[in-house]
N, C-alpha and C positions, 0 to 999 in steps of 0.2 A: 777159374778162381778169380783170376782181374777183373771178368764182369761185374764184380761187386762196389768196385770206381767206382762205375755208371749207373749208380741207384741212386737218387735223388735222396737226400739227406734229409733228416728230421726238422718239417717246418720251426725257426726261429718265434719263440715267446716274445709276442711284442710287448712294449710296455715294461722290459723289467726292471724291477726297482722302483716302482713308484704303490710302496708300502701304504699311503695313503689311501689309494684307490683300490689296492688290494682288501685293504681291511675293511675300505666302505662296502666293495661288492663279498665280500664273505659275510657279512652281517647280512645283506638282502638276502644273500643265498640261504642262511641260516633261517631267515623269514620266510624264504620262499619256500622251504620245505618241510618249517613246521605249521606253515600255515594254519590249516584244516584242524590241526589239533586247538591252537589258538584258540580258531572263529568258535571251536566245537566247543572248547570251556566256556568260551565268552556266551552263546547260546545257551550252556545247560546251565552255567550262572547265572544267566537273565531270566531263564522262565523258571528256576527254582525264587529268584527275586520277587519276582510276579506273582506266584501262587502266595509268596509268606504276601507279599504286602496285602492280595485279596481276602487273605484268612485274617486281617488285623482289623480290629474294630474301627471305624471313622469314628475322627475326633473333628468337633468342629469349634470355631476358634469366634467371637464374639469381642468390637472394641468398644469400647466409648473413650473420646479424647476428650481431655480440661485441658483450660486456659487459667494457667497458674499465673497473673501477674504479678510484676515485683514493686508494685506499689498501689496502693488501693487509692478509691476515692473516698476520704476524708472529713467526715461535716467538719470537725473540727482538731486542729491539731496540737495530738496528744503522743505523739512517736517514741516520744521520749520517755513519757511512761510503760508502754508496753514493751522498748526495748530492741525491734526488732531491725535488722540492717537487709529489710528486705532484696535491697538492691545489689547484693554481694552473689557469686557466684556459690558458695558454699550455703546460699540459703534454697537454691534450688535446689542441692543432694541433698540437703535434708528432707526437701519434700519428697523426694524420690524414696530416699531410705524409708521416709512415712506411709509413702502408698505401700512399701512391702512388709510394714512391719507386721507384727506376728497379733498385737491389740487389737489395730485395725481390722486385722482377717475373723477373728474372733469376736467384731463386734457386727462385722455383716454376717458371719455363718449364725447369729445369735438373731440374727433380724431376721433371716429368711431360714430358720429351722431346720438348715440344710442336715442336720444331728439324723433328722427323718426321712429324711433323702435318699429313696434307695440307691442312686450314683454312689452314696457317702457312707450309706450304712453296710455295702455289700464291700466296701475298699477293705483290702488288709493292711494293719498298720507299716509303717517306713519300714524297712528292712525285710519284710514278710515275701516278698515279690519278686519275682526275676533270679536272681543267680541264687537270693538268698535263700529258697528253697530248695534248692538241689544242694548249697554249699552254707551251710547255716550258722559256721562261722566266719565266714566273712560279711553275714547281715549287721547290722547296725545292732545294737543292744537299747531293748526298751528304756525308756524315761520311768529311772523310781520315783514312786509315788503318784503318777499319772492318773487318776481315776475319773477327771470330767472329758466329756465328750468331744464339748467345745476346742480341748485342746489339742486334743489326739487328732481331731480333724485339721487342723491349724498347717500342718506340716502338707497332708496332702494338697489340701488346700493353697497355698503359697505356692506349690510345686505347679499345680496349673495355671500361676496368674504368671502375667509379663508386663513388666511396666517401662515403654521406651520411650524416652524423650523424644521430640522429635531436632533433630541439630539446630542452633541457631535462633532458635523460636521459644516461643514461651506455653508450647504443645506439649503434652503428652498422653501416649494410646494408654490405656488400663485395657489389656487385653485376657480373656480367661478361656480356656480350652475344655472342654466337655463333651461325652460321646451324646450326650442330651442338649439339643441346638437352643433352645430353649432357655436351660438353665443358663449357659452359657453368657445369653443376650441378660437373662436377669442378673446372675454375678457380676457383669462387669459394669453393669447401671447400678447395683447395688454398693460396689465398691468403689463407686466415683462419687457415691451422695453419703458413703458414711466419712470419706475423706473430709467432704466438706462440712459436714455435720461434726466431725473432732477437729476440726480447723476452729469454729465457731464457738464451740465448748470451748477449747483453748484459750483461745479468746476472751470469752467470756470470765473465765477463771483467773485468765490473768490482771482480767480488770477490777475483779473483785480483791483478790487479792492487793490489787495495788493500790485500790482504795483505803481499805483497811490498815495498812502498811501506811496509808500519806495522812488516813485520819489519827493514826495514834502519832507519827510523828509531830503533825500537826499539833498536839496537846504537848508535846515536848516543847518544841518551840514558841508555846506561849510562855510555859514557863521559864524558858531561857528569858525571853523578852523581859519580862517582868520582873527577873532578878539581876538583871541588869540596869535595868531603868531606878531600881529600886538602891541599889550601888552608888550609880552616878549620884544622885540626888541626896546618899549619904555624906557624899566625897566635897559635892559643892556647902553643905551645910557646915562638915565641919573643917573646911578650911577657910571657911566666909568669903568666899569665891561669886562674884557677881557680873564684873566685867573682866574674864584672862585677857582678854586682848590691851585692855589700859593700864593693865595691874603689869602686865609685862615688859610696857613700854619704855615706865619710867627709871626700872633698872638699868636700861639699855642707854638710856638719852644722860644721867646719872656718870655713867661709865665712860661714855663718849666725851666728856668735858673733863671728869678728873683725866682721863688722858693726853689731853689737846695741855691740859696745867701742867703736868705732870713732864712733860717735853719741852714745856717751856723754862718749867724751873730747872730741869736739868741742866737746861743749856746755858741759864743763870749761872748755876752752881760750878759747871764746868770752867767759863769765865772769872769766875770770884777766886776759884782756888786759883789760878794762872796768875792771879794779880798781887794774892798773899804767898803764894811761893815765890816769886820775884823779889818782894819785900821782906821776907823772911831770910831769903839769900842774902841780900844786899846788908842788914842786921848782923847775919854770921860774921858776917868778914869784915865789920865793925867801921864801913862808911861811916864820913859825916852826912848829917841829912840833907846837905844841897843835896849829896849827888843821890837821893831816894827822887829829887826832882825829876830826872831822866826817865821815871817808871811812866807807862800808859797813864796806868790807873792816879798817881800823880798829877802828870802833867796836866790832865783833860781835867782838874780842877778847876770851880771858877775865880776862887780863893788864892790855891796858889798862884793862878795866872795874874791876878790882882798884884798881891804884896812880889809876884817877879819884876808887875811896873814897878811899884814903887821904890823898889830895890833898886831898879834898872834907872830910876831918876835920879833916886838920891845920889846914882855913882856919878851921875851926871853932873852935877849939881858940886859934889865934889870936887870931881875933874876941872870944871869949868873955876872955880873959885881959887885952885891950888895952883893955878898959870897967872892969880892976880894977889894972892892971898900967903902969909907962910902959913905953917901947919897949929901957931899957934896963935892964928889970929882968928878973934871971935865967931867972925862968921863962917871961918873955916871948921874950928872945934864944932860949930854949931850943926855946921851942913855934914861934919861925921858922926856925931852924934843921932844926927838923923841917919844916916845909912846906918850906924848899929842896930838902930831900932829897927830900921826895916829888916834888915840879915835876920835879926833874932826873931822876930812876927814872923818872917816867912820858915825857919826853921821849927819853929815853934808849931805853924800851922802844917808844913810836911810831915812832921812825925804823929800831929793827929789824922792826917788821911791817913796814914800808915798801917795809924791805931784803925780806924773806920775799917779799912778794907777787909783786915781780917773780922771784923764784926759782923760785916756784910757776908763773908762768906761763912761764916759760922749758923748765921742766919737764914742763908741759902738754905744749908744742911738740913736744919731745922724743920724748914718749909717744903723739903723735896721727901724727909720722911713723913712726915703729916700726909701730905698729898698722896701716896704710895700706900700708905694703908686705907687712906681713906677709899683706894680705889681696890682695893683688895677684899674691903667688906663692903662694897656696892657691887663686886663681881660675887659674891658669895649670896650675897640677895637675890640676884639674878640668877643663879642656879637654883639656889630654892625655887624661885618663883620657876624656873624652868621644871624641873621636875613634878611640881604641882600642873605644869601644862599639858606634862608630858602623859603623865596618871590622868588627867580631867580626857585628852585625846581619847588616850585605850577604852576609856572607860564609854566615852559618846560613839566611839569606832565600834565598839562588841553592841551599843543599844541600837544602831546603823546595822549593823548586819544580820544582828539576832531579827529587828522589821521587816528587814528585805527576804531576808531566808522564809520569814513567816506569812507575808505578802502573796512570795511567789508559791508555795505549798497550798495558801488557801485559794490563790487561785486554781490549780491544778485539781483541788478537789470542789470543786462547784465544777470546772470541765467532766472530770470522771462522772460525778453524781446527775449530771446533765446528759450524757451519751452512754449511760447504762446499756440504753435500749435499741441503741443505733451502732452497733459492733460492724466492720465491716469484714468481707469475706475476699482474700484476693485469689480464690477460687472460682470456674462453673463451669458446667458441662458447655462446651458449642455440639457436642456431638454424639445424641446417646445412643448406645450399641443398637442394631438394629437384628433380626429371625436371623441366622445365616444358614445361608442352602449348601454350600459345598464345604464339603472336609477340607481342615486342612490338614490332617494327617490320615494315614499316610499319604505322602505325595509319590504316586506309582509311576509316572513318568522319571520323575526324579532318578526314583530308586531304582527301577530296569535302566537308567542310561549311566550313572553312576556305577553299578553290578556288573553293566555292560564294558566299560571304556577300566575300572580297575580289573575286572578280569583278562582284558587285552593287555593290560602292562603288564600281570602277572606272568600272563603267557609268555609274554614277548621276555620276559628276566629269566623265566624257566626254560625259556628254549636258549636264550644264552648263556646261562647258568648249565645249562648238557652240554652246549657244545662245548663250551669249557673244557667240563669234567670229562669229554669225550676224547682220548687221546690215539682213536686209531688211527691208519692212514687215509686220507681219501681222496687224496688229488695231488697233484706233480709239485704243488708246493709245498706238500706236507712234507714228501720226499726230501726234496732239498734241502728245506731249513729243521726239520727234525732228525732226517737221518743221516744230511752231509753225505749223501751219495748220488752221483750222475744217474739221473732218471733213461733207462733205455728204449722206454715206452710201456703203453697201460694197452692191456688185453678187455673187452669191452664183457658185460654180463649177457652170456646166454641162456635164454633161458628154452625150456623144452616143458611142452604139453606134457600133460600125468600120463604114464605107461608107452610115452612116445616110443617107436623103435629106433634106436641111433644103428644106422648098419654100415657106415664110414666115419673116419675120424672127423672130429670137428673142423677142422682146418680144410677138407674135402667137401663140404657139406656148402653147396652153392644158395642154400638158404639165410646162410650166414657168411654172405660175402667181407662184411666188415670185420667180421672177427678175424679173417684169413687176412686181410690188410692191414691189423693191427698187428698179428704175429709177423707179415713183412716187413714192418716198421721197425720191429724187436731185430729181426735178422739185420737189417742194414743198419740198426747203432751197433749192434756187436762186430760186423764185419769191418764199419769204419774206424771204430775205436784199436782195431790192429793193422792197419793196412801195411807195415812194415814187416812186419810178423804176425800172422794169422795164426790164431788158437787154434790147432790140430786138436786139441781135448776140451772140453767143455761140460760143467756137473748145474745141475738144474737144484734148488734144494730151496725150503722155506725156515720159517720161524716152528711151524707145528705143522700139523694134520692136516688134510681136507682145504687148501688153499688151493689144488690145480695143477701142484706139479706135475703130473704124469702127462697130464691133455698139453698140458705147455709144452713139454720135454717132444710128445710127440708132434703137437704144431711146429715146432722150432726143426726138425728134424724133417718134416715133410716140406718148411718151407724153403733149407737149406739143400733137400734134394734136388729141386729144382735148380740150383748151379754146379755142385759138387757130389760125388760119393758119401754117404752118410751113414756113419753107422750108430742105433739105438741101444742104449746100453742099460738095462734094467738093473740098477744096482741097491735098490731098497729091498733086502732080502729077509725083513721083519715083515714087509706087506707089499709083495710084489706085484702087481697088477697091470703092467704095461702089456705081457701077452693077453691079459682077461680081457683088456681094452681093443685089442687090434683083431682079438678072436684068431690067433694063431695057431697056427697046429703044434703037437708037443712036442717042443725039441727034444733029443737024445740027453743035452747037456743044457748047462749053463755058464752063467758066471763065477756060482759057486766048485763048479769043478772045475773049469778052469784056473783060476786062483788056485786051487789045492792039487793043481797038475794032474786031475784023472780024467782029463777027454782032450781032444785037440780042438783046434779054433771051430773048423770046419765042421765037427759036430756039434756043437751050439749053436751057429749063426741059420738066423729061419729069415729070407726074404720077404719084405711084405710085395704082397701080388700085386704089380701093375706102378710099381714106384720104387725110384732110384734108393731104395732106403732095407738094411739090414737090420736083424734084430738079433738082441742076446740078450734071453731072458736072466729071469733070475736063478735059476737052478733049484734045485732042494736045499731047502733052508736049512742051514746048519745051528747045532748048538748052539755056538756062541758065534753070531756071525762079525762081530769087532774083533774078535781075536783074528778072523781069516782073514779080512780088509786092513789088520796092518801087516802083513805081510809082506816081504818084499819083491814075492811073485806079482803083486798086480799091478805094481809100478813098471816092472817090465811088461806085463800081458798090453797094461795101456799102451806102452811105446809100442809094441809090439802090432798094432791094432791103429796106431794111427799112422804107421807103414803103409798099411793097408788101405785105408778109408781117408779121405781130404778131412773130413770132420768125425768125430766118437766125441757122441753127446749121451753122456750119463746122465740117469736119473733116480737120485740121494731121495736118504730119508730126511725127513725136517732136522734141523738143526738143537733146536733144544730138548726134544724128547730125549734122545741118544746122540753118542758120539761119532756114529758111523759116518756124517757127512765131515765131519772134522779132518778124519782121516784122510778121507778121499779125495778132500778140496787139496794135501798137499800133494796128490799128484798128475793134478792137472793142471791146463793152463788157463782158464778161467772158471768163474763159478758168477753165474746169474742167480743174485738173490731174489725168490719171488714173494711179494706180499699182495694179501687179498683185504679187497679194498673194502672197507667201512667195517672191518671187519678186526683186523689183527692191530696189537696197538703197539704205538711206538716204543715203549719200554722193551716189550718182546721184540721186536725187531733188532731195535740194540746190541740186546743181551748176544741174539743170535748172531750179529755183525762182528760183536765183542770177541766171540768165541773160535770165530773162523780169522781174526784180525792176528790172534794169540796165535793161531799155525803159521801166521803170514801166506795168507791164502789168495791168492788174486781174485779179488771179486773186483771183477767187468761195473758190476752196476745192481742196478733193480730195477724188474719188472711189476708193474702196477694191475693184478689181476681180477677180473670179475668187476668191473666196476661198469656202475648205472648211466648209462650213459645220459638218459632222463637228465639223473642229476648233475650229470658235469659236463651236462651241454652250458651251465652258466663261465665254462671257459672257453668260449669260441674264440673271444676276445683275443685268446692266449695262446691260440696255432693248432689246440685240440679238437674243438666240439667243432663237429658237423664233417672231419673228417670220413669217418665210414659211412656219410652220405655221399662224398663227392669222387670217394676213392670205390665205393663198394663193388664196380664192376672191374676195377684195372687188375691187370696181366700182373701174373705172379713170373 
């Protein structure tokens, strides 16, 4: 039993945990094995491609390029009557929208009778075609009223022209497609001369019209002229208007001098009052008239300044006489008498300045409202005479422009009526369509490599779109991360020629070395996973049917004889088969009656011949055989049994058909879950795992069975593939 140390332990997975690399090599792997179905859609797409494109009529395709420029040559220029801003980007879509429109199309199909055309006369109308036949309402619905030819054809028509600019350039292809090469070359020459043929009518129309248009204006504005001219020349008669510029002048020059008076007398007036209100004061407060002498206006007399000498002498005269003279001696009386007279002459003569000044300023007044009107109706002159200027202007300004207006009109129509004949075209062909030899539709190259490379990605989404959907198990990491159980090892697929004779168990069969070093691989993770306590009982059991149990149960038992006593325990008693398998002879007893205590051990146990290994089949089936297996006789028969044997390896029915392996799992000490690979899916496995988890069953692990080794040699990488090449001779 310790020999089992000394078994070399299950190669270590390199690389774990590096999800990235996992997932990139599962996607090859995924490709690598649907390969062939791939190629084989991408093949049977490509040459059903092939045949439709060869059964499809050749269409061949015909251009002629124009050179549309954006500004013509000119004899004379008239741009402005025609209107157009050739030099604008939006005037080249419209010539574009022109080559496709629907006139055009209908004014070439009317030039080349295409109406007789058998290409044109054998077309079914828009909607008649293609889907719209099998599905007729989703065809388009005819045009009510439609009954000319020309029109009906207008639509097909349009559908085979293509009109492309060329970038940058002032090119563009008129291309038309027709399974008649022929017509083709003739359409698309015919469609690039009737362009230029409705450019030129255009043209032409618009010149007429704009003639037309400038000659009636043109009579308009004679009569404008004329009832303008006719105005003025009332306006100068009846205001007797000959020279406005002299008639104007002299209100101006008039105005200019009452102004320059007008400030002056103010400034008189200004002065004169200052001089009578000074003197009018001095009156109030009833001075004698010397002291009116002390006034400006006064004293600057030449008068008073006069009789002030004489006054000024007489005191003298006085003075000088009354230091020689008394007061009533002659020449003294005399020489006073003279100063009276002066006193009085100079008083006499201050109160008529007095008198004067207010005269003078009275007269100011006078004179500064005179002036004031006078310049009031020399400014009112001037308006008139301004407003008469202003009328005579408007009146020369409308017979000025109603000339100029009519001027430039008549010139414009001697331009028109001169280049009738000389219209220019900023159209022509550089390039007219030439026979063409090769289709261009369809393009079979095209369509077989296009057929070919989307059926490859279809494939390639469909095979990863299965593997998806695909949830069985298939490899040691499906184990792990789906079903969270220690992988114990993967039993490889045998497979066996039709009516092969198998006459020793698989595990015996030196033709399948590798399968025998996989089941060793199985024995030494179960033997290492107890080395403290080794499972004396052990139950072999799956998800369902037909995964392997029995070959497993027996490999695992032939390869565990090799160190130990072993005993095989056939305990699926709905479909027993391990003695069918091992070709045993009939035992007396079984399992069956052992459980139900009617034989002893010794008569059930059958030797297989030539190997350390016992058998207990499964007995006669009973009735109900879950009622026998919960019993508490077999939980002792097992103890009982592994007294006996180092190892009693049972083998259960699948787990989810019935509850019989449920049972039995609680009375042992391990249980190997087995699933069959590519085959059983993870949900079922679960459930099964779920349901032995609910007894609290010991399961050891899971065995990975039947699996392609083909296919999972893409784990070498990973410590699996290529083992039962290198192990396939080693010593059990």
């Amino acid at each position: 039993m310790n020999d089992l140390r000394d078994i070399a332990v299950l190669p270590v997975r390199e690389g774990l945990g590096r999800n990235d690399e996992l997932d990139f090599r599962h996607y090859l792997d995924v490709l690598d094995r649907k390969k062939w179905a791939i190629l084989g859609l991408a093949g049977i797409v490509s040459l059903i491609t092939l045949l439709v494109t060869l059964a499809i009529t050749p269409v061949y395709q015909a251009s002629a390029t124009l050179l549309i420029e954006s500004k013509s040559t000119n004899l004379v220029s008239i741009e402005e009557v025609y209107g157009f801003d050739t030099g604008a980007r939006q005037y080249y879509e419209t010539q574009f929208e022109i080559l496709r429109s629907r006139p055009l199309a209908e004014r070439v199909i009317r030039r080349l009778s295409l109406t007789e055309h058998p290409e044109f006369v054998a077309a079914e109308p828009e909607g008649a075609s293609g889907i719209g036949r099998w599905l007729p309402f989703l065809a388009s619905a005819p045009e009510q009223g439609v009954s000319d030819p020309v029109v009906e054809l207008t639509a097909p028509y349009l559908k085979n022209l293509n009109v492309d600019p060329v970038l940058d350039t002032q090119l563009v292809h008129v291309r038309f497609e027709s399974p008649d090469a022929e017509l083709a070359a003739q359409v698309a020459n015919a469609h690039a001369e009737a362009y230029i043929d409705s450019m030129l009518d255009a043209r032409m129309d618009v010149t007429q019209r704009a003639g037309d248009w400038m000659r009636r204006r043109l009579d308009e504005l004679s009569q404008n002229l004329q009832a303008s001219e006719t105005r003025l020349q009332s306006f100068r008669e009846r205001e007797q208007l000959v020279d406005m510029d002299g008639l104007q002048s002299l209100p101006a020059q008039e105005i200019e001098e009452l102004t320059s008076r007008l400030i002056e007398v103010q400034r008189h007036v200004s002065q004169s009052k200052t001089a009578y209100l000074q003197v009018q004061q001095l009156r109030d407060s009833a001075v004698s008239p010397g002291e009116l002498s002390s006034l400006p206006g006064v004293l600057n007399d030449s008068l008073v300044q006069t009789f002030r000498q004489a006054t000024a002498q007489a005191e003298v005269r006085v003075a000088e006489l009354g230091k020689r003279y008394g007061p009533k001696h002659p020449r003294m009386v005399a020489a006073a008498s003279e100063l009276a007279a002066a006193n009085e002459s100079l008083s006499r003569h201050i109160g008529s300045v007095a008198d004067s000044i207010r005269a003078i300023y009275e007269e100011a007044q006078q004179e500064e409202i005179a002036i004031a009107e006078a310049l009031s109706q020399a400014k009112e002159r001037y308006h008139v005479v301004g407003r008469k200027g202003s009328e005579l202007r408007a009146l020369q300004q409308e017979v000025e422009s109603n000339r100029q207006l009519y001027d430039m009109f008549y010139d414009r129509v001697k331009e028109t009526s001169q280049t009738d004949d000389m219209q220019p075209v900023n159209a022509r062909i550089i390039s007219p369509a030439i026979l063409p030899t090769d289709p261009v539709k369809p393009n079979k190259r095209l369509f077989v490599a296009l057929a070919f490379f989307l059926s490859i990605v279809l494939g390639i989404v469909a095979a990863f779109l299965l593997d998806a959907l695909d949830n069985t198990i298939k490899s040691a990491d499906d184990v792990e991360e789906k079903l969270n159980q220690p992988l114990l090892g993967m039993l490889p697929l045998v497979e066996f020629a039709e009516n092969a004779d198998r006459q020793q168990p698989l595990f015996l069969d030196e033709r399948h070395n590798s399968y025998a070093e996989a089941v060793r691989t199985v024995r030494t993770s179960i033997a290492l996973s107890s080395l403290d306590q080794p499972y004396r009982s052990m139950m072999i059991t799956s998800s369902v049917a037909n995964e392997g149990k029995t070959t497993t149960a027996i490999s695992l038992a032939l390869a565990f004889s090799r160190l130990e006593r072993v005993l095989l325990v056939d305990a699926d008693m709905r479909r027993p088969s391990i003695a069918g398998e091992l070709e045993l002879p009939r035992a007396r007893a079984g399992l069956a009656e052992l459980v139900a205590g009617k034989a002893a051990i010794e008569d059930a146990i059958v030797a297989l011949p030539g190997q350390n290994v016992d058998v207990i089949g499964a007995g006669v089936v009973p009735p109900n055989p879950l009622e026998l297996l919960s019993s508490r006789r077999l939980r002792e028969l097992l103890n009982e049994l592994c007294d006996r044997y180092d190892r009693v390896i049972v083998d259960c029915p699948p787990v989810l058909p019935v509850s019989d392996a449920r049972v039995i799992a609680t009375h042992v000490d391990s249980v190997v879950y087995l699933v069959k690979a590519d085959s059983t899916s993870a949900q079922k496995v679960k459930i099964g795992l779920g349901h032995l988890a609910q007894t609290r069953s010991p399961i050891t692990g899971v065995v990975l069975n039947r699996l392609d080794i083909r296919k999972a040699e893409k784990y070498g990488d990973y410590g699996y593939g290529g083992y039962h090449e290198t192990y396939s001779s080693a010593p059990a």
